[in-house]
C-alpha positions in Angstrom: -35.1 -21.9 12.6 -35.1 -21.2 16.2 -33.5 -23.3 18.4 -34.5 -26.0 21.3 -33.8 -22.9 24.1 -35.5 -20.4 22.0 -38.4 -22.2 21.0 -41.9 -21.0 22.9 -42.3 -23.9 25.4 -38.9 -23.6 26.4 -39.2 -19.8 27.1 -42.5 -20.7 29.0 -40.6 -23.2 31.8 -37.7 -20.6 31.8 -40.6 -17.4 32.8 -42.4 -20.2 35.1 -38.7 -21.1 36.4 -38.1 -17.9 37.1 -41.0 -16.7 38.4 -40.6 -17.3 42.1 -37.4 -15.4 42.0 -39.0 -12.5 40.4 -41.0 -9.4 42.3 -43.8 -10.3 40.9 -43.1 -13.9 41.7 -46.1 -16.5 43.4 -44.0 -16.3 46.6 -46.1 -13.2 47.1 -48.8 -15.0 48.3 -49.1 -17.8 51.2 -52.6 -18.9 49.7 -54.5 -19.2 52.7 -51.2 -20.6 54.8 -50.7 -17.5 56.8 -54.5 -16.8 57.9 -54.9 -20.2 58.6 -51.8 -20.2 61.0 -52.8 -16.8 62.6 -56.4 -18.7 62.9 -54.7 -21.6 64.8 -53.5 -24.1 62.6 -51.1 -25.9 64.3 -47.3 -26.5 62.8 -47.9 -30.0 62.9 -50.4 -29.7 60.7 -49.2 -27.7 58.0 -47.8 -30.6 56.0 -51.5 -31.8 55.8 -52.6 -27.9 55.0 -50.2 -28.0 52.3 -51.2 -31.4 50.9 -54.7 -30.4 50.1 -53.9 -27.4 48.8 -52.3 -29.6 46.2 -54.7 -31.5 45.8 -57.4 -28.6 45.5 -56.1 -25.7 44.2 -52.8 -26.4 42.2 -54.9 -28.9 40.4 -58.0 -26.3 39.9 -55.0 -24.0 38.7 -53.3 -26.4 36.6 -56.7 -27.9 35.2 -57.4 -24.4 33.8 -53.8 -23.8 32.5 -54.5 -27.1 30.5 -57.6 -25.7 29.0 -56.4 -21.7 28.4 -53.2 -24.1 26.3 -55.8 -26.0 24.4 -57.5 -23.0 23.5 -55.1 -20.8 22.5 -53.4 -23.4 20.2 -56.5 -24.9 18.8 -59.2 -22.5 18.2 -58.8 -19.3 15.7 -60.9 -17.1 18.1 -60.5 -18.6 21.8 -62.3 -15.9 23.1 -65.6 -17.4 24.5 -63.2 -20.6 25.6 -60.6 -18.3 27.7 -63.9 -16.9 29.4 -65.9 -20.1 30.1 -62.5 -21.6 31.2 -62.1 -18.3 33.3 -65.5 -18.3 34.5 -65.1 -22.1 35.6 -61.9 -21.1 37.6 -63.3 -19.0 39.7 -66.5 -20.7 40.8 -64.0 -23.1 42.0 -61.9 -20.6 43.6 -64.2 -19.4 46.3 -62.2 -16.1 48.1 -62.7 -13.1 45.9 -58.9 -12.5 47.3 -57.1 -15.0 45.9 -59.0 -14.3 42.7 -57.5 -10.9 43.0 -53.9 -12.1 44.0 -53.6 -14.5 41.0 -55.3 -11.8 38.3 -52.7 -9.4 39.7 -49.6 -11.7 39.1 -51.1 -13.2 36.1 -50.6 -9.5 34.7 -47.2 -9.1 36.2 -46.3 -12.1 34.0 -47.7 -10.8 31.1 -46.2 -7.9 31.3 -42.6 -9.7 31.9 -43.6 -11.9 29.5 -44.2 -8.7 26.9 -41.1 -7.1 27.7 -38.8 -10.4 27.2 -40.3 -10.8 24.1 -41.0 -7.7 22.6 -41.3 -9.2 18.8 -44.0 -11.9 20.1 -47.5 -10.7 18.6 -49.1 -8.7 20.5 -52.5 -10.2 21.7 -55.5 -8.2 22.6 -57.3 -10.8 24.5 -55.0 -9.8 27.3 -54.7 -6.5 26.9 -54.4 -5.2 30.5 -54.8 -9.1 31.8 -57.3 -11.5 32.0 -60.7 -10.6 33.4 -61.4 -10.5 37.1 -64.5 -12.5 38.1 -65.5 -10.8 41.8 
C-alpha cells in the first residue's frame, strides 16, 4: 500500500511545488506583466495589475483544473469533457500567446511528470499534450 508521500495527490503538490524551480517552470512567463509595463503601466500600479490577474485568470485556470480533475476521475472516457473544458478555457483566454505559453509548459510538465513516474499508465489523451485552440 503506498504511503501518504507516495500517494498521487501528494506527488501532484510536490510537481506543482516544484514547478517554479524547474526550467520549464511558470516563471517563464510574466502573463501580460512585462508588455503591460513596457506599454506604461506604472509601478504603483502593479499591485492592482496583479490582483486582477487573480481574480481573472488564475481563477479561469484553476476553474478548468477543477473540471480536467473531475473528469479524469469520474468519467471512463473523458475525452469529449477534456475538450469542451479545453475549448471553454480558451474562449476565456483571449491572446493566442498565452494559449501557446501554457500548452507549451503544460507539456513540459507532462513530460516531467512521465519521466518521474515512469510506471504510471501511460495515457493517450495526452500524447504530445493537450490540444492547442489558436
Amino acid at each position: 500500500m503506498p504511503t501518504a508521500a507516495q500517494s498521487p495527490a501528494a506527488q501532484t503538490v510536490g510537481l506543482l511545488l516544484a514547478d517554479s524551480r524547474l526550467p520549464s517552470g511558470g516563471h517563464v512567463s510574466s502573463s501580460g506583466l512585462e508588455p503591460a509595463l513596457m506599454g506604461g503601466l506604472a509601478r504603483a500600479q502593479v499591485g492592482d495589475f496583479l490582483l486582477v490577474r487573480a481574480r481573472t485568470a488564475a481563477l479561469t485556470d484553476a476553474a478548468c483544473a477543477v473540471m480536467v480533475r473531475h473528469a479524469l476521475t469520474h468519467q471512463p472516457d473523458p475525452s469529449a469533457a477534456l475538450l469542451r473544458t479545453d475549448r471553454a478555457w480558451a474562449a476565456r483566454t483571449p491572446s493566442g500567446a498565452a494559449r501557446q505559453i501554457a500548452a507549451e509548459l503544460g507539456r513540459g510538465l507532462v513530460r516531467l511528470a512521465t519521466s518521474l513516474w515512469p510506471d504510471a499508465p501511460p495515457s493517450s489523451r495526452w500524447a504530445g499534450g493537450p490540444p492547442v485552440l489558436q
